[in-house]
N, C-alpha and C positions, 0 to 999 in steps of 0.2 A: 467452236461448237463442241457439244458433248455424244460423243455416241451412247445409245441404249443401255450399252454395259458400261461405260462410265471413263470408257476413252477419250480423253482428249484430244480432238485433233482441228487441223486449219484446213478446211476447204480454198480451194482457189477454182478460177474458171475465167477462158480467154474468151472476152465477149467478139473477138477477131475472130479467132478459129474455130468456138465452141470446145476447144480442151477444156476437162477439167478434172483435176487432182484430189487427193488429200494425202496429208502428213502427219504425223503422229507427230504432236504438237509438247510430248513430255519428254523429247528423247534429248540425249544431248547433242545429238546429228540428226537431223529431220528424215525422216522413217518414211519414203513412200507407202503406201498401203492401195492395196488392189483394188478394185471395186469388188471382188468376190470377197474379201476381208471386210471390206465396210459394210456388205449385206451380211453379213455373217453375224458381226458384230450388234448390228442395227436390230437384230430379231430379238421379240419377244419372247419372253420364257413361260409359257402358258402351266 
């Protein structure tokens, strides 16, 4: 999936536990990313 501003990244999510992740999907070691990063990211620029 693509973030707002044009991050790439891979969602996961444990349909067992309910966790769920993402990673920055361009790095060359997979990048967790916070959810305050991914709402961040995710905003509209008005």
């Amino acid at each position: 999936m693509t973030l707002t501003d044009g991050t790439p990244v891979q969602f996961a999510s444990c349909h067992h536990c309910e966790a769920k992740s993402w990673r920055a999907a361009d790095a060359t070691r997979p990048l967790d990313l916070s959810f305050d990063t991914v709402l961040e990211r995710t905003r509209k620029i008005r």
